[in-house]
N, C-alpha and C positions, 0 to 999 in steps of 0.2 A: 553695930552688932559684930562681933567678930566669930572668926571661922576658924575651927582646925581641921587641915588637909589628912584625908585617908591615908595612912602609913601603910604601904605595900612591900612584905618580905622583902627580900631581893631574890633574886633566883637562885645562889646556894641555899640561902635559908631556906629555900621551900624545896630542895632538893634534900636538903638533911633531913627534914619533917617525912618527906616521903620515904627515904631511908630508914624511918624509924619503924615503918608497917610492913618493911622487907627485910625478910631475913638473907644474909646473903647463901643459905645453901639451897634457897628455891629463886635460884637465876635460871638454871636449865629447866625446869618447868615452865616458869616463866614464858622462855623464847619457843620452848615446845608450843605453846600454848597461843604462839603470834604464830608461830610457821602454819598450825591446823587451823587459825583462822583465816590464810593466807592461801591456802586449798594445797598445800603440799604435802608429799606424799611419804617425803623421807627429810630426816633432820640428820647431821653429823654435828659432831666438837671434839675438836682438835685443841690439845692442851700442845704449846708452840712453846718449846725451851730454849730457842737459841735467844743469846744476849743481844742487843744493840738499841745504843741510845745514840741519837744524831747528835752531831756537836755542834754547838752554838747553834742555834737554827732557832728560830723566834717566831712565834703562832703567826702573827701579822702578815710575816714575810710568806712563809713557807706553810700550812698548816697540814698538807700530805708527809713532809720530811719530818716533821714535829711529831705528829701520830705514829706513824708509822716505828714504834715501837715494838723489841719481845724482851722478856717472854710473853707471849699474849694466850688469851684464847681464843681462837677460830671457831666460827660457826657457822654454816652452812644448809639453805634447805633448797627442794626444787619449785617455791614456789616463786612468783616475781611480783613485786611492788608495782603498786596501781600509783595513780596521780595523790587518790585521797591517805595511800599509807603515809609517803614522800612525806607531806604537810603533816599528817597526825604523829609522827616518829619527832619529829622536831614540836611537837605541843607540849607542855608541860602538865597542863590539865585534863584539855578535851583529846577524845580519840575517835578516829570513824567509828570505832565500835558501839558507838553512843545509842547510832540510830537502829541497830542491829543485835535486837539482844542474845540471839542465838550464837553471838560471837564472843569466847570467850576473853580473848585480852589482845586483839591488834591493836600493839602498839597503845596499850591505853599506861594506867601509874603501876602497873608491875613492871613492863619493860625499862622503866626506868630506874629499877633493882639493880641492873649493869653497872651502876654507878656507884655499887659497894664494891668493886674489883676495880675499876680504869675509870679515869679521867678523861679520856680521849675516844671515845667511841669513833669506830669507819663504818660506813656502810657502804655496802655496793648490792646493785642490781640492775641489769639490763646495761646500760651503760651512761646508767649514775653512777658519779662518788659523794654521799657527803661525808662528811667530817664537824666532830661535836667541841666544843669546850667548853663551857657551863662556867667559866675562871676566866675567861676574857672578856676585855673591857667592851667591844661588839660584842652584843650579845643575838648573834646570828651563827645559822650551820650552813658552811658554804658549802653549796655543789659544783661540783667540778662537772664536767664532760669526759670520758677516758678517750675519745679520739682526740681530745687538746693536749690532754698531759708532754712534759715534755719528756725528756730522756732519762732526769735525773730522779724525777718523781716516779717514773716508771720502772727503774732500778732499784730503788728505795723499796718500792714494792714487791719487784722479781725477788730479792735479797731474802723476803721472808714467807711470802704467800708461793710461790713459783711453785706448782706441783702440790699443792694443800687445796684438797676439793672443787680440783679442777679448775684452778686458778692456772693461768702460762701468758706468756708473751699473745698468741693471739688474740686473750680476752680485750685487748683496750682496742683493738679493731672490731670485734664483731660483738663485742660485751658479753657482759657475766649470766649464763641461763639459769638464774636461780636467783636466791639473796645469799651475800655472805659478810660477815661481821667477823672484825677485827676488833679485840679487849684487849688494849694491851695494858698490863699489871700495872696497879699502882704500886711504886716500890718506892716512894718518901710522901713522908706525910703533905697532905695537898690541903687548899682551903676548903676541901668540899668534904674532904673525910681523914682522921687519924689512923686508919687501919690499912696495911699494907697489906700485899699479899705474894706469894712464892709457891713452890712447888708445895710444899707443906698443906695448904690450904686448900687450894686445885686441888687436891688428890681427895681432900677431907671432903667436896663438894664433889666428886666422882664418884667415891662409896658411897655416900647418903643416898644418890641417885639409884647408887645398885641395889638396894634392898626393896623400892620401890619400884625397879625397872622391871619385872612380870606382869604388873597391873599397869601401866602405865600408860597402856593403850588401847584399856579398854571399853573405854566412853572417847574415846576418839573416832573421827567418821573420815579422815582422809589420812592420816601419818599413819602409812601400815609396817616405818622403819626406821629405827632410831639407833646408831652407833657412837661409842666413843671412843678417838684416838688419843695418844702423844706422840709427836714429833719432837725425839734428838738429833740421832743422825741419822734415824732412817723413821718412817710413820707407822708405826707400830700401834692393829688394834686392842682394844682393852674390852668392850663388850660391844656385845646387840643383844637387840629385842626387837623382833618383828613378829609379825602373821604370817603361819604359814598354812598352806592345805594346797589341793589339788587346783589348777591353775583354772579350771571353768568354776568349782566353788568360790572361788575367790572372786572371778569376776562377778558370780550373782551377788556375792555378797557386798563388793562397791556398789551395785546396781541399784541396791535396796536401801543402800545408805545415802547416798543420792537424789532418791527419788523419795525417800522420807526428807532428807535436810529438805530440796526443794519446794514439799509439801510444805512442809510447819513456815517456812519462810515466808508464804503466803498471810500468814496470819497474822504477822506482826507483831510478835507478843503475845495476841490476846487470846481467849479461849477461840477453839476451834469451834464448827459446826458437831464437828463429832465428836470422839475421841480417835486419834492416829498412835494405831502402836507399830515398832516393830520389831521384830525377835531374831539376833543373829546368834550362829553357833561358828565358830571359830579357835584356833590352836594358836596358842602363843610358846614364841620358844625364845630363850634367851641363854646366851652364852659368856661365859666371861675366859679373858684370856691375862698372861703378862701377872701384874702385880693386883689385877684384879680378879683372876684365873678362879673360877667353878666349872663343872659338870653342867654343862648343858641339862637346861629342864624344857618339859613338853605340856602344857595345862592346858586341857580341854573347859573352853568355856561359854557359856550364853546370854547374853546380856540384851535385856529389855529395856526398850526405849519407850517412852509414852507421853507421847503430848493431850492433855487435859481437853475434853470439848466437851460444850454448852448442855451436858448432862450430869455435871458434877453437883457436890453439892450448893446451898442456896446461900453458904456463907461463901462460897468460893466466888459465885456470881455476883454478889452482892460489892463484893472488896472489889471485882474488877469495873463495875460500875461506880463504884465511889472513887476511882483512884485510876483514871481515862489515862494518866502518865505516867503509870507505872513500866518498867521498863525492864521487867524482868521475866521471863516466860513461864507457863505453867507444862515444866517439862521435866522430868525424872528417869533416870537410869537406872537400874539394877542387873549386877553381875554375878553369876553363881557360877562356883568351880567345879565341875564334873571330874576333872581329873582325881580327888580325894576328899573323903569326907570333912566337913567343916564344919564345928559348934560354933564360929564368933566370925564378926564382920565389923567393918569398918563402913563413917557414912564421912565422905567428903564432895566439893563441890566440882565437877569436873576433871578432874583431875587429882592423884591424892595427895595429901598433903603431910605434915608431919605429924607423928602420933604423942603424948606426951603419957607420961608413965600413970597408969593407972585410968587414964583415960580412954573408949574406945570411938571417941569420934575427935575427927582430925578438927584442926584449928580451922575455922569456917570463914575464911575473907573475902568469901564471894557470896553476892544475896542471891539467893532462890525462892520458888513459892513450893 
């Protein structure tokens, strides 16, 4: 009897495949979207225009001097990589987020959206480095230590992070208090993608974000701040978008969001004993400056949260008895603008997505009940 062996992609191929269900101007959602599963509380991106390609320098050898490429995009949040991100950031398929359904993408096959801009993904946090190639013949992401690096790797890096989100010569002594990511551009065609990318594109992927960036934080329970930079010769901001109010409302109102995430997490998914709702009222202000320059706006707004418990209906109970591995939670937000009146709304999955003409519900690539 003979046998034919399982043919398994190779790993561009299944990189390209996943490329095909990401669009590249929902990257910064994306990594929004790993920093808030990550419990942080503020996200930056830094669009990095100074030039430098290292000479001659070959992955094998060197794979910090390799990467360490600009223009890049920088990206920055406060919060810090556990053991299980480490491992799920370098998975292909699985992510911790698997076992966690209330989390919306640590590090699961969006973050790997990055891979329509750079080849060479860095990552730092605490005082790891790794470093990605998805095109090399090892197909491993080596971590370095930042107290091993030597002088020239660490120059390499002063060169272009120095002073970009609290990046400096002390971090490789006491390490990086957050996570920050280095993109640097692809600018010739690679085995992993035909499309390049330059100032042109960054900028196309910075407005898409501004027209969305008022809502953008409003079914979020821990990033209450989100800025964008570029850095030529000086770092110059382009917008925010945070939550503002009175400094004790503010603290009830993490308090409440906290003590709901922590509740539902109990639950695992499943229906609750009861139903758990919670009702926040909150101000968003968002500002743009530079080439992306508006008028500061202020929306008043309230947004209900509500996790489903064991008195819904009998088809709801019924599906989650049929289906013990379902891994998606029975939870729903709804956000209404106080600030001016509204006939039309928009229904997307966590976060919004893009709208397409004549449609009012965004492209849906995340499963909900």
């Amino acid at each position: 009897m003979a046998n034919n062996d399982f043919i398994t992609p190779s790993l561009i191929d299944q990189l390209r495949r996943l490329l095909e269900q990401y669009s590249y101007d929902q990257i910064l959602k994306e990594l929004i979207q790993n920093a808030e599963d990550g419990g942080a509380t503020k996200i930056n991106f830094v669009f990095v225009q100074k030039q430098h390609t290292p000479k001659k320098v070959k992955w094998k050898n060197s794979p910090i001097l390799y990467a360490m490429k600009g223009p890049a995009l920088c990206v920055m949040n406060d919060g810090m990589f556990s053991d299980a991100d480490w491992k799920g950031i370098a998975s292909l398929q699985g992510s911790p987020k698997e076992n966690d359904p209330l989390k919306v993408g640590r590090f699961g096959l969006g973050f790997k959206s990055v891979f329509h801009i750079t080849d060479n993904p860095v990552i730092i946090s605490g005082l790891k480095l790794m470093v990605m190639n998805p095109q090399a013949e090892t197909k491993s992401a080596p971590v370095f230590d930042l107290n091993d690096l030597d002088r020239e790797n660490q120059m390499a890096m002063l060169n272009l992070v120095d002073g970009i989100c609290g990046f400096s010569e002390e971090t490789f002594q006491n390490g990086y208090q957050g996570s920050l990511f280095w993109f640097p551009l692809r600018s010739e065609v690679s085995e992993l993608s035909s499309e390049t990318y330059d100032e042109r594109k960054i900028k196309d992927i910075f407005n898409g974000f501004k027209l969305l960036a008022p809502s953008i934080l409003l079914f979020l329970k821990e990033i209450e701040s989100i800025e964008l930079f570029e850095k030529k010769n000086q770092l110059k901001k382009l917008l925010e978008v945070s939550l503002v109010g009175d400094e004790d409302d503010m603290i009830k109102i993490r308090t409440k969001k906290r003590d709901f995430r922590k509740e539902i997490q109990n639950f695992k998914g499943k229906l609750a004993p009861s139903a758990v709702p919670l009702s926040s009222k909150f101000r968003v202000r968002c500002k743009g400056f530079a080439w992306m320059e508006h008028s500061a706006t202020e929306e008043d707004w309230v947004v209900v949260d509500y996790y489903q418990g064991d008195g819904g209906t009998s088809e709801l109970k019924n599906f989650f008895q049929s289906n013990p591995n379902w891994s998606n939670s029975p939870y729903v937000s709804v956000g209404v603008l106080l600030s001016k009146q509204v006939i039309s709304g928009n229904i997307y999955c966590f976060l919004p997505l893009p709208f397409t003409k004549g449609n009012k519900t965004a492209q849906m690539r995340r499963s909900t009940v």
